[in-house]
C-alpha positions, 0 to 999 in steps of 0.5 A: 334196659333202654332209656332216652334223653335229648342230649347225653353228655359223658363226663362231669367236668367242668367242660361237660358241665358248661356244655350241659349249662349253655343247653340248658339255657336254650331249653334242652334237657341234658343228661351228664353221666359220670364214672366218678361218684363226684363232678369236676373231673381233675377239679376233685376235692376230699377230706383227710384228718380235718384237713381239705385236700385238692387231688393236684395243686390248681388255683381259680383266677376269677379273671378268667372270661368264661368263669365270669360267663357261666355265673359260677362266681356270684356268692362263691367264697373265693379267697384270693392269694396276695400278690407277692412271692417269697424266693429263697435263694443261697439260703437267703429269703427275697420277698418280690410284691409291690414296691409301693407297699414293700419298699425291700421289693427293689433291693430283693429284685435286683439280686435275682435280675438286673433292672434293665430286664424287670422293666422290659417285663413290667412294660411286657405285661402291662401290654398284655393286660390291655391287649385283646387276646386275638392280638395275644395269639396273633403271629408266628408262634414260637417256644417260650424259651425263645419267646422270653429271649425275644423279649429281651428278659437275660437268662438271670431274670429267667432262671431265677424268676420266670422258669420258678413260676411258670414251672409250677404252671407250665408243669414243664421246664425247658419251656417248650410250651407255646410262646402264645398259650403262656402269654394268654396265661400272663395276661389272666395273671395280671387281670385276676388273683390265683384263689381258693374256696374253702371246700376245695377246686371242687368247689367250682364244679359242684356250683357250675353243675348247680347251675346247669339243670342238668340230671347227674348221673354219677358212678355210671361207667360208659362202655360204647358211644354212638352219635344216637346212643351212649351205652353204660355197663348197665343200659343204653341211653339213646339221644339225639345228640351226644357229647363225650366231654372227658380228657383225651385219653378217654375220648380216645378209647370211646372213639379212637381218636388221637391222644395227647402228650401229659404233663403229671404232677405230684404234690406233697400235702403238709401240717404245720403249726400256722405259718405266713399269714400272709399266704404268700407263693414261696419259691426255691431256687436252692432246690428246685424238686418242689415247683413252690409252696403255698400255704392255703390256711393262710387265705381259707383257715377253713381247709385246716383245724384251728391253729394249723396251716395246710401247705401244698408243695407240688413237683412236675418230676418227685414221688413218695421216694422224695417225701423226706428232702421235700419235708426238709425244704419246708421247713426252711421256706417257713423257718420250721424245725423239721419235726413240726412239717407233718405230712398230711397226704401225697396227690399224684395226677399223671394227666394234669395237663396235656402239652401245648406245643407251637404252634397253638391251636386253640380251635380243633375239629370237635365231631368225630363220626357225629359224635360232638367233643369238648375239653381242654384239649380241643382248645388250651389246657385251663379251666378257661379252655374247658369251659370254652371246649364246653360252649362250643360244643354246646353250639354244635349240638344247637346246630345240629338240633 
């Protein structure tokens, strides 16, 4: 069976989708093929026991620019987290939020890092806040190790509050990651809230794919791509443009292009009676297995039955063999006899997030024998840098048309 289309996309990510969505704007039919039987890719979202599970532990920061762009967040649901986290430490919990607000803030941070050091990162970010994001990337690149010790942050602050957090986004923890890749992500935290939708990440894509106009075509497996013609098992679509918008591992078996290195992460999905209705990020330091702790019923009761919370714990390096000194961990984040954290689920995506190492290349050839590319690893690994992957790629094909 032959078929034709303008513009064939593979792969309904979320860079797939933008790329579908930016040439749509221009006119362009679009079809997007994908394996799956859902869009979103990695965003993927399912249902257990009343209860709405995301297959990784991801967050939406409407701060991001290029959300903002595709118009996905007008009439989204999006709940956000406060800006607070709770870090257990030596049995004890500190609370770290807006001193204004919380007043025991002060005392709490000042347990964890000296002052001298909370000032030079309240003054850190706050330039970041304001700074263009060229002015970001700009310079000798470095690790963020090195880059925290250049900013003058001691190695209490960056044991007991910097690497607990940016373990959880990172999914690393010697913090090799690049030094300018970590400050453009701090610099989207000081301008949006982390959020959820009650339906899930999911959510996002299935409202960015609504926007697109483009023919889906799910559960559809492709074998071969050419820069004319993108074959499944049961067709050949030719086009006059193609773009393959999956991860680089399956960029790299239809092209053979050069793959990434992985950042995995396991996440344990835990039912509990309801717990913080703050919503509050909680940390261990006593037992840094679980990156945190996050209760998403808190901000979207929607995700749970009436009267439970649904708490996520995700980890860079435990599996299921862990499910029982992780159950324990809950329990004393949120005061709970172990016997009320009931596990819901487990999630493991070993591609979570390729590695970006210094010094960042943010901008990476996308034509390979005619063949245009998009995805988060031609660009950062973010929901910003796929849907940016996506633009881009979508102006490549414009050009070549």
């Amino acid at each position: 069976m032959v078929d034709s289309a303008p513009v064939v996309v593979v792969g309904a990510g979320l860079a797939g989708l933008r790329c579908a969505q930016v040439l749509g704007d221009h006119g362009v039919e679009v079809v997007v093929l994908e394996r799956a039987d859902h869009v979103g890719g990695r965003l993927h979202s399912f249902s257990v026991d009343g209860y709405r599970i995301d297959q990784g532990f991801q967050l939406v920061n409407p701060a991001y620019p290029e959300i903002v762009a595709t118009g996905a967040l007008t009439g989204f649901d999006l709940r956000p987290f406060p800006r607070a986290v709770v870090v257990r430490r030596d049995g004890r919990s500190l609370v770290l939020a807006d001193p204004l607000r919380h007043p025991g803030a002060v005392v709490a941070a000042t347990r964890l890092a000296p002052p001298a050091s909370w000032a030079r990162l309240a003054l850190g970010l706050a330039r970041l806040r304001v700074a263009p994001a060229r002015r970001v990337v700009a310079g000798l690149d470095t690790t963020t190790a090195e880059g925290l010790r250049r900013a003058g942050l001691d190695d209490r602050m960056v044991a007991n509050v910097v690497r607990p957090f940016l373990r959880g986004v990172l999914l690393e923890d010697p913090l090799d990651t690049s030094w300018a890749f970590t400050r453009l992500l701090a610099k989207s935290f000081t301008r949006g809230r982390p959020s959820t939708h009650p339906e899930g990440i999911e959510a996002l894509a299935r409202a960015l794919a609504a926007r697109s106009g483009a023919e889906l075509r799910l559960g559809t497996r492709v074998t071969g791509v050419s820069a004319r013609a993108v074959t499944t098992e049961d067709a050949t679509v030719a086009a006059r443009a193609v773009v393959v918008a999956t991860d680089a591992h399956d960029a790299s078996a239809l092209l053979g292009t050069s793959g990434v290195n992985w950042r995995r992460q396991f996440t344990w999905w835990w039912s509990t009676p309801r717990v913080d209705a703050p919503g509050r990020l909680r940390l261990d330091l006593d037992d840094p297995l679980t990156t945190s702790a996050l209760d998403f019923a808190a901000v979207a009761p929607e995700r749970a039955p009436r009267g439970r919370s649904l708490v996520a714990s995700p980890s860079i390096e435990g599996t299921a063999a862990d499910t029982g000194r992780v159950r324990e961990r809950v329990a004393r984040l949120y005061g709970l006899a172990s016997a009320d954290v009931e596990l819901v689920t487990t999630t493991e995506v070993a591609r979570a997030l390729p590695r970006v190492g210094p010094p960042l290349v943010s901008v990476r050839p996308n034509v390979v024998d005619g063949v245009v590319l998009a995805g988060d690893h031609l660009t950062t690994s973010s929901i910003q840098g796929a849907l940016v992957s996506g633009r881009r790629a979508a102006a490549t094909v414009l050009a070549q048309l």
